[in-house]
N, C-alpha and C positions, 0 to 999 in steps of 0.2 A: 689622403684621408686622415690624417695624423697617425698611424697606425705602423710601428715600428717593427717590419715581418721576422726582424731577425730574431728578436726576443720574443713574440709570438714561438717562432717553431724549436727556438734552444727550451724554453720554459715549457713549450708543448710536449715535447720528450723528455725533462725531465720527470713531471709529472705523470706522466705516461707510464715510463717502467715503473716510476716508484709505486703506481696503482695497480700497474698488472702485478708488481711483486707483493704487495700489502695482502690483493686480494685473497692471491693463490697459497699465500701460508694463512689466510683466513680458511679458506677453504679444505685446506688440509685437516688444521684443528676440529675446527666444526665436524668431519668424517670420522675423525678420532675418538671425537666426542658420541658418534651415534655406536662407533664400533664398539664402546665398551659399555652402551644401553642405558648413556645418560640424556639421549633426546628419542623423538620420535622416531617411530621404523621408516617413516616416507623421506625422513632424512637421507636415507641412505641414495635415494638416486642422486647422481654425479651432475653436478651442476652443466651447463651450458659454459665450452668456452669461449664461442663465439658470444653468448651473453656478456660475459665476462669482459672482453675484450671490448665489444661495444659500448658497454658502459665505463670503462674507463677513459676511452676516446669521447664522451660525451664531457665525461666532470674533467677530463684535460681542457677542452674545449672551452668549457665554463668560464674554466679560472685563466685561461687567457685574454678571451675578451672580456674578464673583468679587470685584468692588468693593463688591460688598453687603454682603458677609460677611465680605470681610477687610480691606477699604478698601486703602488707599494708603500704609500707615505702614511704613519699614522699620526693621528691627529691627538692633542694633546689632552691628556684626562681630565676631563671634567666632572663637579658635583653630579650627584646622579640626579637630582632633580632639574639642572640644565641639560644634561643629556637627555630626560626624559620629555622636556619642553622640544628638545629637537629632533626627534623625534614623526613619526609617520603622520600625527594630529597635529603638526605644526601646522600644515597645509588651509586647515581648514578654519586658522586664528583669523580673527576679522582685523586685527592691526599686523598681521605680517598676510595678508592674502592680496591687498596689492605690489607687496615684496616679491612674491612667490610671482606673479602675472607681469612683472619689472625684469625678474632674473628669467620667467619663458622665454622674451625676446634674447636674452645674452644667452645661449644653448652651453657655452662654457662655465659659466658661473650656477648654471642647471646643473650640471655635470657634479659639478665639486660639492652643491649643496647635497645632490643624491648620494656621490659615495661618500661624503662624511656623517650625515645621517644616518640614513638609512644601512651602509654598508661597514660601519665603524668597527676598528676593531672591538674584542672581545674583554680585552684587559689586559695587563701584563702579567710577564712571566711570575712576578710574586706574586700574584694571583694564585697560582698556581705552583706550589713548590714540589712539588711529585714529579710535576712533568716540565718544569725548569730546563733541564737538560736535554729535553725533547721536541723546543719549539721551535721556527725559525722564526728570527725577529724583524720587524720591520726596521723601513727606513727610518734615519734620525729623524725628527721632528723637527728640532729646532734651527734658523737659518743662520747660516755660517760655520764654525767651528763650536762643539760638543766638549761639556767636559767630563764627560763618561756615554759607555755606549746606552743606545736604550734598551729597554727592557722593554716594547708594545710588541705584543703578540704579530707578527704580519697576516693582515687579511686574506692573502691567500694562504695560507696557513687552514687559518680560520674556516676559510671556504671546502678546500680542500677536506680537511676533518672533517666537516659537518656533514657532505654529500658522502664522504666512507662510511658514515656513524649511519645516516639514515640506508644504505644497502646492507649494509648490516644488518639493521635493526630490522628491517623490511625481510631481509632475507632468514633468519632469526625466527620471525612468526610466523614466517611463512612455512617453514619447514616443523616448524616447533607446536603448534598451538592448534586449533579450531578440530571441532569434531571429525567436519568433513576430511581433515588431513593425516588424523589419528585413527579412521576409522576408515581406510580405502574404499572403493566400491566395487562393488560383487561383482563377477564376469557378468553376471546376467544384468546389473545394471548398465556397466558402461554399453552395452552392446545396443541396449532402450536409448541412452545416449546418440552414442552412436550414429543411432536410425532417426534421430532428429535434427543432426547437423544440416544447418539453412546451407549451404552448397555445394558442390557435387568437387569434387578433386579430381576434375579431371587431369591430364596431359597435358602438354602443348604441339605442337606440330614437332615431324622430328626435324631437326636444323640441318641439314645434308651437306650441308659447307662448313660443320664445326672442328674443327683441329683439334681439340679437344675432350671428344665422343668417344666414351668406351663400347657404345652401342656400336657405332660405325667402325671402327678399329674391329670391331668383333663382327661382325656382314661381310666386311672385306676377310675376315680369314674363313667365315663359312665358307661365301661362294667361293673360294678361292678351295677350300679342300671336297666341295661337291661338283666343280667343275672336275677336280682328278681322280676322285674317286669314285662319286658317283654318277660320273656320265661315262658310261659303257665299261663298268668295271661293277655295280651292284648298281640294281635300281629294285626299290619298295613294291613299283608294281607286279614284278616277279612273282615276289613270296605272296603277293594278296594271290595271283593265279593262283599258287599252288596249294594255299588254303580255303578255297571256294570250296563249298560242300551243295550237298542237295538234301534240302530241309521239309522232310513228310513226300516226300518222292519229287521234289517239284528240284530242276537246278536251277543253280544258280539265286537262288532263293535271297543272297545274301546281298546280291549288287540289280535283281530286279524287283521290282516293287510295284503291284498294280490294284494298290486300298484308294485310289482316287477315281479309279475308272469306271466305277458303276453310279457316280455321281450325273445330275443332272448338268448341274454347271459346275464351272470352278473360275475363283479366284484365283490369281497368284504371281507373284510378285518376285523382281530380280534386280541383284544389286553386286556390286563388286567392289574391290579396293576398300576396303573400309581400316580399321583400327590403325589412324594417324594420329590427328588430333582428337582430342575429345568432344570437344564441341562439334565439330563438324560429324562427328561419327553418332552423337547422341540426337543429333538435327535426325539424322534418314531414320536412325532405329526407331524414337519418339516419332516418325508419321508411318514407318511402319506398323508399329503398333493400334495404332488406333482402331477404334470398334469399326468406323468410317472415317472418309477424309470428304467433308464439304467442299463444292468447289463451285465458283462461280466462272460463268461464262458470259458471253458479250449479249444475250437474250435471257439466258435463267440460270440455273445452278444444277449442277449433277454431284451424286452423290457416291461414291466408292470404296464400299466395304471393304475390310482389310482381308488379306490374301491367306487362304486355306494352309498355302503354302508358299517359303521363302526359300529361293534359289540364288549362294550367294558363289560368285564367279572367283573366287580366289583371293590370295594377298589381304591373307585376316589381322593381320599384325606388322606393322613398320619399325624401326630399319630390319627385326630379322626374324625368325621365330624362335622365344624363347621363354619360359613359363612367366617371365615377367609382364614381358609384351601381349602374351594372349590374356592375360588375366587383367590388365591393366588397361588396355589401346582396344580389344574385343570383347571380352567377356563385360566388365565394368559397364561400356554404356548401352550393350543391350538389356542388362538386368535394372538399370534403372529404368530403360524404357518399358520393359517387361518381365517382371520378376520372375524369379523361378519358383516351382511347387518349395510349399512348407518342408519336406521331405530332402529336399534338395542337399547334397553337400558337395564342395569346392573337392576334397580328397576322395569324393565317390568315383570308382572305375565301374562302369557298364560292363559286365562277364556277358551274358547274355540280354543282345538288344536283337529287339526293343523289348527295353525294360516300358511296359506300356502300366500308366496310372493304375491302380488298385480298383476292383470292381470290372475291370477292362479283361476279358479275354484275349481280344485280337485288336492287332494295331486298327480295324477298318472301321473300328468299334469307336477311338478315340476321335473327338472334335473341334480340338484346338489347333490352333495353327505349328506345321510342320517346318523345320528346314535342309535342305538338301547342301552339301557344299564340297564345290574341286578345290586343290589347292592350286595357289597360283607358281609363281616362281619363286619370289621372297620366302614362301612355304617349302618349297624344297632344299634352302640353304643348306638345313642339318637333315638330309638325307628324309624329311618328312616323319619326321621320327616326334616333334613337336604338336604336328596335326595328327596323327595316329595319337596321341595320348590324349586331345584338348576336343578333337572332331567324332573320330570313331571310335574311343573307348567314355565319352561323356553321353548322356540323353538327354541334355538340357542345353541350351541357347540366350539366357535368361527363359523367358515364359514361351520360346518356342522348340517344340519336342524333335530332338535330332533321333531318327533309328536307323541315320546309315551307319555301315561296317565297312565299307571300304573306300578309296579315295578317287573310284568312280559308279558309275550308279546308269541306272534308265526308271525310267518314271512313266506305266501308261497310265495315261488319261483321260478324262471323259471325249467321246464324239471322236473316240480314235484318232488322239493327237498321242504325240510321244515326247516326250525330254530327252536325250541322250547328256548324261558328264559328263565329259569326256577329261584324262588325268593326261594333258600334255610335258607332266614335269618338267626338266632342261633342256629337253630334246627340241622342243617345240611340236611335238609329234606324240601319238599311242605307238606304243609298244604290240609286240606282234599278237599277245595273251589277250589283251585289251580288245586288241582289231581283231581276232577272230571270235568273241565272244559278243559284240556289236552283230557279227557279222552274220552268224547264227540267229542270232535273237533276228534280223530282219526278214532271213529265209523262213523261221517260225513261226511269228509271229505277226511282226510287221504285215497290214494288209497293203494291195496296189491300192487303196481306197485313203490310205492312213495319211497324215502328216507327220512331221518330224520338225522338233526344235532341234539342233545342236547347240550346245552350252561347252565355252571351251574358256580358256584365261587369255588368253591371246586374239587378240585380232587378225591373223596372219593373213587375211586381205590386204589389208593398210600395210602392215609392217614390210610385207614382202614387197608392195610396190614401191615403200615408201626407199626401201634399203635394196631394190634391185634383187632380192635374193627368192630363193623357189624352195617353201619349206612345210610339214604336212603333209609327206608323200602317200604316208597310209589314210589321213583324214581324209585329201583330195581325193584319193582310191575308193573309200566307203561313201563317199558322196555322191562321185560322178557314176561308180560302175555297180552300186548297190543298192541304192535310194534311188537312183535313176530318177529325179523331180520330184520326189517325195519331199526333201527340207524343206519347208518352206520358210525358216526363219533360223539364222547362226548368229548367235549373241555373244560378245565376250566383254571383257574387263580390259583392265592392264592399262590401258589407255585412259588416263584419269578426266575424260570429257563424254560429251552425249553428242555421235555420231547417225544417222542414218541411210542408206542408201540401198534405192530399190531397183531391181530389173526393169527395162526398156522392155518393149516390145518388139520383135526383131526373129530371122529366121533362123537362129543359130538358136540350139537346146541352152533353157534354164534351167542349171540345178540348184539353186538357191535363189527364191525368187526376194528376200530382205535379208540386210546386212545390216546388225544394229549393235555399238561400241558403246555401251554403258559405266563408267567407272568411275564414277562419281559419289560413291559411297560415304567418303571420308577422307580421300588420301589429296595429298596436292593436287592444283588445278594443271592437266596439260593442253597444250595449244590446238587449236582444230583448224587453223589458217593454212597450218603448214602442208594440212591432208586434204585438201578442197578441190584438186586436181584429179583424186584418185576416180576412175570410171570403168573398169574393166574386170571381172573374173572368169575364169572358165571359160574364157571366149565368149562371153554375153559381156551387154554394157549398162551400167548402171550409174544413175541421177543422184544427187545429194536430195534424200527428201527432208532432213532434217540437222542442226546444229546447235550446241547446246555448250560454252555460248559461241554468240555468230562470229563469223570470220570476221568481222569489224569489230567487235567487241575483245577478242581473243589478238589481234594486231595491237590495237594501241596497250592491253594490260601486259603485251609484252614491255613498254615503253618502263613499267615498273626496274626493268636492272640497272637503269642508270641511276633512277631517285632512290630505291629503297634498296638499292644489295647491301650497303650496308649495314642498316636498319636493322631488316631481315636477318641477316648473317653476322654480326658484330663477334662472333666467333671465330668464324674466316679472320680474323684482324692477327689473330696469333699464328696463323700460319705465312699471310702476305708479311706482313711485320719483318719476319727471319727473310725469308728470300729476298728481300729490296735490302737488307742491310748484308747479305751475302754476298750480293750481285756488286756493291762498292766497298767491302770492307774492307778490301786491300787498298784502298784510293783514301784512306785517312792516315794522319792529316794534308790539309792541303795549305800547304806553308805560304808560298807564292800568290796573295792574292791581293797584294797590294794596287796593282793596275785595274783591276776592278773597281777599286772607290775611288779612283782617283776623280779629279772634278772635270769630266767629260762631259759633253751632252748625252743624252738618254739612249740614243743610236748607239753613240760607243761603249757605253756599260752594256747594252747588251749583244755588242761585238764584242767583245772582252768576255761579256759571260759565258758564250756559244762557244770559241774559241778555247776559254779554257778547259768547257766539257768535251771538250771536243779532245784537248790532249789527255784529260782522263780516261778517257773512251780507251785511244791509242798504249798509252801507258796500261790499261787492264789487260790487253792482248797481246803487250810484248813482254809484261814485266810480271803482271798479276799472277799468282798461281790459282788461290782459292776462289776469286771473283772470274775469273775467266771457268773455271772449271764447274762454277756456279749457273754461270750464264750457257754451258755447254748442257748442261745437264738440264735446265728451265727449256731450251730451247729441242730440246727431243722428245719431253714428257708434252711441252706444246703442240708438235706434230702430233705424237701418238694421241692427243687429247682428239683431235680433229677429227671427228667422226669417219669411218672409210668409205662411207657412200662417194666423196669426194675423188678424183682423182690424185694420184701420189704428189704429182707437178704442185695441183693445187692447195693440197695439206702442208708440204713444204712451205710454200710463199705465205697464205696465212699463219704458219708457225711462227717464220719469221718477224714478219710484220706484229702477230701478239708480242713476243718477245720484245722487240725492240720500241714498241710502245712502254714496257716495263721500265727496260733498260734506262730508257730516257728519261724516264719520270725517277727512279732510284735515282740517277745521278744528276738531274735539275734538285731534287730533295740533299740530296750531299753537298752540293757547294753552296745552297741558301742557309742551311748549317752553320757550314765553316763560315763562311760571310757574316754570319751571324755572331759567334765567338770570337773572331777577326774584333768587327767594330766592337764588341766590349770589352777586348783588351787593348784597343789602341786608345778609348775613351777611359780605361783604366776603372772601371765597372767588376773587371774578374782579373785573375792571376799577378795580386799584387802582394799577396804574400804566401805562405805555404798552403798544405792540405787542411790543417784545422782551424783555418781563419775564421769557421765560426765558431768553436769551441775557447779558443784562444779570448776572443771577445766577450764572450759570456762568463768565462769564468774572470773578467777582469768586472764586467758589468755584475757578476754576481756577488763580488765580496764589497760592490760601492752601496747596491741597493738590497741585499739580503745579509748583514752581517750576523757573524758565527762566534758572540764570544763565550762559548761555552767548548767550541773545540767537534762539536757534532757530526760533521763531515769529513774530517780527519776518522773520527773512530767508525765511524761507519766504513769508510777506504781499510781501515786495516779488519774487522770483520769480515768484509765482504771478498779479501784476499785478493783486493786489486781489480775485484771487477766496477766497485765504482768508484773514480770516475770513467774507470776501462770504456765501460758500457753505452754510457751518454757519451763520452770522445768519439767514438766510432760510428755510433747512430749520427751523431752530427753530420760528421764527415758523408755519411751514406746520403743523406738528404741536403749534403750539399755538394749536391754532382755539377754542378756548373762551374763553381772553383776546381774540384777536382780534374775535370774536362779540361780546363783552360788554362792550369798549371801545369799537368803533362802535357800537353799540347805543343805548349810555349817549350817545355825540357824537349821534345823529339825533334824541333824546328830548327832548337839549335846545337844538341850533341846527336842526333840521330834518333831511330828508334833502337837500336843494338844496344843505346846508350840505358833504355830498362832492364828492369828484373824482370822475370814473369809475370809475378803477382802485379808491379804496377804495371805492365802491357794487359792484364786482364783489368785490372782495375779502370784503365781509360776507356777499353773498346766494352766493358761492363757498360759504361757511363755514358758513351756514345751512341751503343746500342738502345737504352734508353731515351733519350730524349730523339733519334732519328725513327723508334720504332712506332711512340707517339705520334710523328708528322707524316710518317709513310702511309699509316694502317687507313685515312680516310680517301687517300691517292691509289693505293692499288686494289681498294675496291669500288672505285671509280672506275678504272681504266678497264678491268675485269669486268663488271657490270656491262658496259661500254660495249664492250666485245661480244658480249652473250646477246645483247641487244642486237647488234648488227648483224650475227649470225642469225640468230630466229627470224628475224623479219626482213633480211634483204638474203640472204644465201638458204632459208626452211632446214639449218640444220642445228643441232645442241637443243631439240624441241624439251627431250628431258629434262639436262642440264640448266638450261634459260628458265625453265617455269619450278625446276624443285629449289631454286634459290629462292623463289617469290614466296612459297610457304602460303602459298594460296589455299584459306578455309572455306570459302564462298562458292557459289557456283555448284551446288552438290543435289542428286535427283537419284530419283532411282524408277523402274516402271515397273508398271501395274498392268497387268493379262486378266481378260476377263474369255473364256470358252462356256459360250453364250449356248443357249437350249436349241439354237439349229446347228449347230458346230462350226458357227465363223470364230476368230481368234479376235477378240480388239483388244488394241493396243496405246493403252494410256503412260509417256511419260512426268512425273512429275518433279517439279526443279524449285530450289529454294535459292533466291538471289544473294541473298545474305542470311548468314550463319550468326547467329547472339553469343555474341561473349559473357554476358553474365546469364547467369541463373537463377532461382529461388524455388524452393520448398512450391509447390502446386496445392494451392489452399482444397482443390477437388479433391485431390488425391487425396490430401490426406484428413479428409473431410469423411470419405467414403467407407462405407462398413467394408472390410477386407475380407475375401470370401478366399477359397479353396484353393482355387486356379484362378489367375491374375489375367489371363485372356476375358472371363468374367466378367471383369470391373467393366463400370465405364469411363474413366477413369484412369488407365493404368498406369501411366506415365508418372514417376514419381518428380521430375520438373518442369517445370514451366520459364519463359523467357523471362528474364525481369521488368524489360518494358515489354506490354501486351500488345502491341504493335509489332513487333519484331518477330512472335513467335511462331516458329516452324507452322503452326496449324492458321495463322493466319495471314501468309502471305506463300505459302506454296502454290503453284498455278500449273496450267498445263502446258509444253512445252511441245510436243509432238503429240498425235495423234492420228492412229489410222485403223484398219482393218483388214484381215487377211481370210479371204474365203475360203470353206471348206473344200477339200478333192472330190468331185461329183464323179470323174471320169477320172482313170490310170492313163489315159492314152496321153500320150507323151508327143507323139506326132502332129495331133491334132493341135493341141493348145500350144507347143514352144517349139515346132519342128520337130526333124527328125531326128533320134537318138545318135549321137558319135563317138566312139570308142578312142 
């Protein structure tokens, strides 16, 4: 392209620090200048260094490819009124305009016309006698030999100054002048502000594969210190027992609650997993909210008021719980979807709840929508100690009113149905406090006549069949020998899909006649293909009555770890990066590989090539220390990776088999490499002369087209005490890692590696590790991908693992309970196919007279989709549907057999 790279990136870096260093004592003064109150007060905030940095790299950028195109040469001075003939208005002279349409076709003789016109220098240095000693001067002008140097300012010079002078200047009035800057704005304004920003700030999904993540780095030492400490060493539900009180004679008053039960009917609504991503969490809260959710069906349309009450099944916050996460990934989009009271503040602690709205005597008084909530296990990371500050000492939800106190609950409700919360914390189980206060409440309360939901975080149907294991010994206890048929429906989360599965008819006792797995709130999508087998509880057998999504649609979106892991994950790249360059780093260099290029047929090159990874292979296990001890260690973290539903036999052989898929792609990646450095130095491309063969070049390139006769760089070298040209020497050398690479290379080939220093043995395998970490990171999360791929969908195991890489926002429902005026239950799920990634201000919303309480509005949602097509309220549908009859008859015998202990 005519485009000479090497002077490109020496010029690039010169200009470079000499801009970051211009700036930063600009910056300095200018601070100096506010400090002793000769500029404005707004001056004082500290500049952006990433700004800073940016814009250097853009006017470096500039004035190189204007050196490409127009180089260095200036052009000889001319009267000013021939210079102003040629000038931008030449163009458009009627006797040079077929001149100008003659030199279009020659693109070169374009070229020279625009940069000596239009790009001309400025004037020479006597132009200018102040800053004579400050300019660099262009190339001679004239052809052949000179008989003095020139005095023309060089254009990049020229350029350069002008793009510092306008950030300056820019920067100057910006900090310096206009009212608005002089005159800050009032807390109470920005905040008006604020409340007008067209888009919501949400999240992103959390990255679960980032190497990177101080989130994740901080999950992993929660659970890691609530697995030892707080599982059977202190658990939260304890101390809730032991501060249970009875409030006006009544117990237990603070975890039983019965202000819905004298309703006629009742709405109400359940949802789990929520605060992941933003978007997908502001999708469910935005149709929770709604005054109604329209909906059309294959005959007409039914219509579905929003739920009296909100029951949310745990895991409010992703990767952990921490005041960041709940305020940011939970709190954030349900107060966009529904505000909270005027009243409201973020540092308010609940003393006594229900703190019930003003004018309200008693919670049964209030008529806005309520919400109840367990925590899940993510919640219990830091002992629950983050949901006890965000869940039971708060009263607000955004605009839905929390008055529980502790982190489980029961709930009677109308036509004598029940809620049970059950707080399974890490146990997977209630605690003994928990199950005898259940257990009571059933003897007392509970009629043979009643229904019962249980609400728990866990699925432990699924899970236990799915992992062989037998867990909820006190749940299955208060189910089977206490409800005796009474549940008629056990809900949970944790399982980020929409499951169904109801009882058969058969002679064997039902004690839960629906099994329904909702957790599709907000967090990643997980697989429902892998659970499609599952049929059996309690000794009763049970049908798939519903999927969400189908087992053919959740099959191929697994096919996503091959195309998109690293898309998804591009973070993952700094963790595979090190272990592929660990696993051969003792195998550099690889001197011998002359038989490789030799002029074979295409068979033998890659006999040759097989063969010779092949004695790398051998050479890592008999000679390698680091690389074999790398590969020892990748290859046990791969078994223990293997989920243990498997057999030991079987985890073994998949470990290995991962691994050596690794193995082999590192060291196919290491000799394509070397092979690679090989042919350009036998082409003599690289290591034909030392470490700063591009510094050496440039500085010979620099005194032919940038001469110094005023001595400038010289006295700058002695100012700057040797750092420049210290500075730009070394930069060079850093960004020219492929001579470096290929000169040590060539030095260990032929006196050994013993034959470096330290510093140059870090300096090559520096060198290597870069450019091998580049070629590895899109190969080992291929191979990876690959893996996850073929476990989900041909072996149903890593269902986690395989779908939290996917970072799936889509696919997200939550359902709707109606206890209808004869006391049957129906049951509506609703599922949004696609989640909207952008947003905008909701011209209703904020159109709408703002009243008291935000439940009110019609309105409330403060976003809308940006394309109207896309949004939540008009493409939700319904996805299941059914109904669950009231208990007419206790008899147990009569309807599912006879009872069995």
């Amino acid at each position: 392209m005519g485009v000479d790279m090497r002077m490109n990136l020496s010029l690039f870096l010169t200009i470079y620090v000499s801009s970051i260093l211009f700036l930063l004592v600009f910056h300095i003064m200018f601070l100096g200048l506010w400090y002793i109150g000769l500029v404005a007060r707004v001056a004082g905030k500290k500049p952006e260094i990433l700004t800073i940095i940016q814009n250097c790299a853009v006017l470096s950028i500039a004035c190189c490819v204007f050196y490409s195109h127009c180089g260095n040469r200036a052009i000889l001075r001319q009267k000013p009124f021939e210079r102003r003939n040629s000038s931008w208005f030449s163009f458009w002279k009627k006797e040079e305009r077929n001149t100008w349409l003659s030199k279009f076709t020659r693109m070169n003789e374009l070229k020279d016309q625009v940069c000596s016109s239009w790009f001309a220098p400025v004037g020479s240095a006597s132009d200018y006698p102040l800053l004579s000693k400050w300019v660099i001067y262009g190339e001679l002008a004239c052809s052949g030999s000179c008989p003095g140097s020139s005095d023309e300012i060089s254009p990049i010079y020229s350029l350069w100054a002008t793009f510092i002078g306008l950030y300056i200047a820019n920067y100057v009035v910006e900090r310096s002048s206009g009212w608005a800057l002089t005159h800050p704005l009032s807390v109470k304004e920005y905040e008006e502000l604020k409340k007008k920003q067209m888009k919501p700030d949400f999240l992103d999904m959390v990255p679960w594969y980032s190497g990177t993540s101080a989130d994740l780095f901080k999950t992993a030492f929660d659970l890691l210190v609530s697995v030892t400490v707080f599982v059977g060493r202190f658990d939260m539900r304890m101390m809730q027992a032991s501060m249970n009180k009875a409030c006006d004679g009544v117990p237990h008053a603070d975890i039983l609650y019965d202000h819905f039960s004298e309703k006629e009917d009742l709405w109400f609504d359940f949802m789990a997993d929520t605060g992941d991503g933003g978007n997908s969490s502001y999708t469910v809260a935005r149709l929770l909210a709604q005054p109604s959710i329209r909906l059309n069906t294959k005959d007409s349309f039914r219509v579905l008021p929003r739920g009296d009450l909100l029951l949310i099944g745990g895991d409010l916050a992703y990767p952990n719980p921490s005041a960041f996460t709940y305020e940011r990934r939970l709190f954030t989009p349900f107060e966009y979807a529904l505000q909270p009271p005027p009243w409201y503040r973020v540092e308010h602690i609940a003393v006594n709840k229900p703190e019930v709205p003003c004018g309200l005597s008693e919670l049964k008084q209030y008529d806005g929508p309520q919400c109840f909530v367990i925590p899940g296990n993510h919640d219990w990371f830091d002992g629950l100690h983050t949901f006890m500050r965000y869940i039971c000492h708060k009263s607000w939800l955004g605009g839905w009113f929390m008055p529980q106190k502790k982190s489980y609950f029961a709930l009677q409700l109308p036509k004598r149905w029940w809620v049970f919360g059950l707080d399974l914390a890490l146990h997977a189980d209630i605690d003994v406090y928990q199950f005898k206060f259940f257990v009571e409440l059933i003897k007392d309360k509970v009629g043979e006549n009643d229904s019962v939901i249980i609400m728990t975080h866990e699925p432990n149907w699924l899970l236990d069949w799915y992992w062989n294991d037998v867990s909820g010994k006190n749940v299955s206890h208060l189910i089977c020998d206490y409800l005796k048929g009474r549940c008629k429906l056990r809900m949970a989360g944790d399982l980020h899909h929409y499951m169904r599965h109801s009882s058969v008819s058969s002679d064997k006792p039902v004690y839960v006649q629906h099994l329904l797995v909702n957790g599709c709130g907000g967090a990643f999508l997980h697989p429902t293909h892998v659970f499609s087998n599952f049929n059996e509880l309690y000794g009763a057998s049970y049908k798939s009555g519903a999927a969400y999504p189908s087992f053919e649609d959740s099959s191929r979106i697994a096919l996503g770890n091959i195309l998109k892991f690293r898309r998804k994950n591009w973070q993952f790249d700094f963790i595979g990066g090190i272990i592929y360059f660990v696993l051969v780093f003792s195998m550099f260099p690889q001197c011998k590989l002359d038989h490789i290029l030799q002029d074979d047929p295409f068979s033998g090159h890659l006999s040759s090539f097989f063969s010779t990874m092949w004695d790398a292979f051998m050479y890592m296990l008999e000679h390698s220390y680091v690389s074999l001890a790398g590969a020892m260690l990748l290859l046990m973290a791969a078994i223990i990776f293997v989920p243990p539903k498997l057999s030991r036999k079987k985890r073994v052989i998949i470990g290995i088999l991962h691994v050596s898929a690794h193995l082999a792609a590192a060291l196919v990646l290491m000799l394509l490499l070397e092979l690679g450095v090989e042919t350009c130095i036998q082409h003599r491309l690289l290591a034909t002369s030392g470490y700063h063969t591009l510094y050496q070049w440039y500085r010979t390139v620099e005194s032919e087209h940038f001469p110094d006769p005023t001595g400038l760089r010289a006295r700058i070298e002695q100012w700057t005490f040797g750092l420049y040209p210290a500075c730009i020497k070394y930069l060079m050398s850093a960004f020219d890692v492929p001579e470096v690479m290929a000169v040590t290379r060539s030095n260990i080939c032929k006196k050994g590696v013993l034959s470096l220093s330290r510093g140059g043995a870090a300096i090559y395998y520096a060198s290597v590790f870069l450019y091998f970490w580049f070629f590895s990171t899109p190969v080992v999360s291929l191979v990876f991908g690959s893996y996850l791929y073929i476990c989900i969908n041909w072996l149903h195991i890593h269902f986690d693992e395989a779908f939290s890489s996917l970072r799936i926002a889509n696919y997200k429902s939550f359902t709707r309970f109606h206890i209808n005026r004869d006391g049957d239950l129906e049951v509506f799920t609703l599922a949004v196919d696609k989640v909207p990634k952008e947003w905008k201000l909701d011209p209703d919303w904020d159109g709408e007279q703002p009243k008291q309480l935000s439940h009110l509005r019609k309105f409330p949602s403060k976003w809308s989709a940006a394309t109207p097509q896309q949004d939540p309220l008009a493409t939700v549908r319904i996805v299941d549907h059914f109904v669950i009859q009231r208990t007419e008859k206790p008899d147990l015998e009569t309807e599912n057999g006879p009872v069995t202990h």
